[in-house]
N, C-alpha and C positions, 0 to 999 in steps of 0.2 A: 812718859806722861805728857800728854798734851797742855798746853797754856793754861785751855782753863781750867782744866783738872787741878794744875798749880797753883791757879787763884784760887779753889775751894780750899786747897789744901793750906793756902796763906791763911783764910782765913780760919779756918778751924784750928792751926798749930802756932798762931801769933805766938799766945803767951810762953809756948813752948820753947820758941825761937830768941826771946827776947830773955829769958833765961839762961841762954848759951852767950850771950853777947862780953866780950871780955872790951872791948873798948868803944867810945863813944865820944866822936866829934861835932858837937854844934858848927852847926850851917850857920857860917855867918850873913847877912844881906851885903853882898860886893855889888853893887851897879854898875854892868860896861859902860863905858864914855859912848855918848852917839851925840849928832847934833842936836844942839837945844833945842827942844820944842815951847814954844809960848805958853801951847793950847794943852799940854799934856800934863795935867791932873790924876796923879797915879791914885788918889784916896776917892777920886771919881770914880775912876777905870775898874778898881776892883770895891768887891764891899767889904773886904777886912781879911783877917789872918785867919792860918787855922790855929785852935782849933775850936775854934766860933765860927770858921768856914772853910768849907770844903772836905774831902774824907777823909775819914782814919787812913785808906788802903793808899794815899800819897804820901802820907806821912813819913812812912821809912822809902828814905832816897835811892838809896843803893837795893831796894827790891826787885826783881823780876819773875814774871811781869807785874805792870801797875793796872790793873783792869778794874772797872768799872760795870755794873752789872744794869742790864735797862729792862725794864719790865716794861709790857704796851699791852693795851687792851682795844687794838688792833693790827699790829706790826703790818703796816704799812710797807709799800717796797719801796721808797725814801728812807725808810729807817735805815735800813742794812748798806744802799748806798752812802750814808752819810758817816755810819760807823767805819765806813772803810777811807771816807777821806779821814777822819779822826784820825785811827791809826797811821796813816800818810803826814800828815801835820803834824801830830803830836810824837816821833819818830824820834826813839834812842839816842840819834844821831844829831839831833838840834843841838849847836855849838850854846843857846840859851840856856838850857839847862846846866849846863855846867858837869857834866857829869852825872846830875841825875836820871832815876830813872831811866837806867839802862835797856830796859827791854819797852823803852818809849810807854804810852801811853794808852790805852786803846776802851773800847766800849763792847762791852759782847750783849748779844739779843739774848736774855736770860729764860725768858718766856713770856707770852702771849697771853694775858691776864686780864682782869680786873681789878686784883685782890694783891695786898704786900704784904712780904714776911720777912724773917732779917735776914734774908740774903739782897733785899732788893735797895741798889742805890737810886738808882734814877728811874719816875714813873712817867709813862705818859699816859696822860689821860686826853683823849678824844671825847669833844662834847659838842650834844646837836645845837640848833638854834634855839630850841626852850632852854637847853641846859643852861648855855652860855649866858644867856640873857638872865635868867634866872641866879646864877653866881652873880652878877653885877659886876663883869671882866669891859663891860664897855666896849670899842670901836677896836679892838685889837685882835692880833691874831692869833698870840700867845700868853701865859700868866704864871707865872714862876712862884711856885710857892716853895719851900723848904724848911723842916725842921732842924732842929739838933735833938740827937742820939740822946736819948734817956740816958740816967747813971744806971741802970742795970745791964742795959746794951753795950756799955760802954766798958763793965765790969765783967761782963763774959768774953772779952778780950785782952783783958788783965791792964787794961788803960783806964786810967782817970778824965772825969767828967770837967768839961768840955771834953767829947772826941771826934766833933765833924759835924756832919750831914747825916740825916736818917732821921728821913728820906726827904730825898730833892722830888719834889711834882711838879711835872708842868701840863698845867691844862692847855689845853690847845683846841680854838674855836674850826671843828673838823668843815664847814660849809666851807669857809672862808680858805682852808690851810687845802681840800681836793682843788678850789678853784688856780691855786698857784700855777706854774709849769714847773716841769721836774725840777728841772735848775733851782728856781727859787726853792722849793718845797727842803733841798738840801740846805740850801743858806742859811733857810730859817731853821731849822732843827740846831745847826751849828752853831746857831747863835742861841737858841733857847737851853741848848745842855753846857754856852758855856755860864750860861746863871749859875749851873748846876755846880759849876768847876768855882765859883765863888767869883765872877764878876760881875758889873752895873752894865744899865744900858748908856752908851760912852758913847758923844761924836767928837771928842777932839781932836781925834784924825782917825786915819785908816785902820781897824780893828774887827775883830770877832764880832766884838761889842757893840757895833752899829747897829741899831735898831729897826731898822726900815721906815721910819717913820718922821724921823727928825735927820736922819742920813742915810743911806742908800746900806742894805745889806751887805755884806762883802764876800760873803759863802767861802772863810779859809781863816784860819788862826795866823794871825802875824807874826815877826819879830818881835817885838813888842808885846805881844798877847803872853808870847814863849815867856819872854822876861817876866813880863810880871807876876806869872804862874808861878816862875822859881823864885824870883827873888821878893816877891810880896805876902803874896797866900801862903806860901809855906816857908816863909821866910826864918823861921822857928826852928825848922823840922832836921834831925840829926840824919846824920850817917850813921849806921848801924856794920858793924864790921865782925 
């Protein structure tokens, strides 16, 4: 069975799995020691926990794999390169994680759409210059909208409400995002799906999180980024064993 065969498969036999479960260790939040940062505003940096942010499918630590499903209604050929730096970045083997999420992290191209169903975590939406103008997204390139999961969404995976995201949208002003060059076109996606991952736009220093706007994009998930992914967002979230 392939990865993502495994991921439909996580998802349709959650509840199944978590009924096998004979023991369970709360993740506590440990913060490695690094040098003091002045500038570094962790409650900036990201926008909160789950499960008020970010998705159910992170939730259990010790899963593999942890995939992430992206729906586009135009899969772009930035998309696919940039899901493959994801997976390179966000990689099992990050001493940040701590052991979580062993089979690393990764983003798979779900399908080529307009339209979401509950398989879709992350959308992208491409819109023209009426479009954009007409949402009232202003002088930007990108707009990050997200929900949280209904209790009935939440209930057909035997979880209780809060359970994440569903669904993370990111509009995206398409004039503005062909005019890029490849390079950036990857940056920005990287920084726009890690809204998606439950972070702020953040210049305290060097991050994911840099905006383009008020500090220069950075096209790569940090140390830093790693960290606060495990030990803020899912600062909560147990080992399942």
């Amino acid at each position: 069975m392939n990865d993502h065969a495994i991921g439909r498969a996580r998802r349709d036999k959650r509840s199944a799995a978590r009924l096998l479960l004979v023991a369970v260790i709360a993740a506590g939040l440990v913060l490695p020691s690094r040098p003091a940062e002045a500038t570094h505003q962790p409650l900036s940096h990201v926008k909160g926990t789950f499960p008020a942010h970010g998705f159910l499918w992170l939730d259990d630590l010790s899963f593999y794999p942890s995939e992430l499903w992206v729906y586009s209604d135009r899969c772009k050929s930035a998309e696919s390169t940039t899901w493959l730096a994801v997976k390179a970045q966000l990689s099992g083997s990050s001493s940040e994680f701590r052991g979580a999420w062993p089979g690393g992290i990764s983003f798979y191209a779900a399908r080529c759409t307009s339209s979401v169903d509950n398989s879709t975590d992350i959308m992208l939406d491409y819109m023209t210059a009426t479009e954009w103008s007409a949402a009232g997204h202003g002088n930007y390139g990108g707009h990050h909208h997200y929900s949280l999961a209904s209790s009935s969404w939440c209930a057909s995976f035997y979880v209780t409400y809060p359970c994440g995201y569903h669904i993370s949208r990111i509009h995206i002003n398409e004039p503005r995002f062909d005019a890029y060059s490849s390079s950036y076109k990857v940056s920005f996606l990287l920084h726009e799906t890690a809204h998606s991952m439950g972070f702020s736009d953040y210049c305290g220093h060097v991050s994911v999180a840099n905006n383009g706007m008020y500090c220069p994009l950075t096209g790569s998930w940090k140390s830093v980024d790693k960290t606060m992914l495990r030990d803020w967002v899912y600062k909560n979230s147990p080992v399942f064993y």
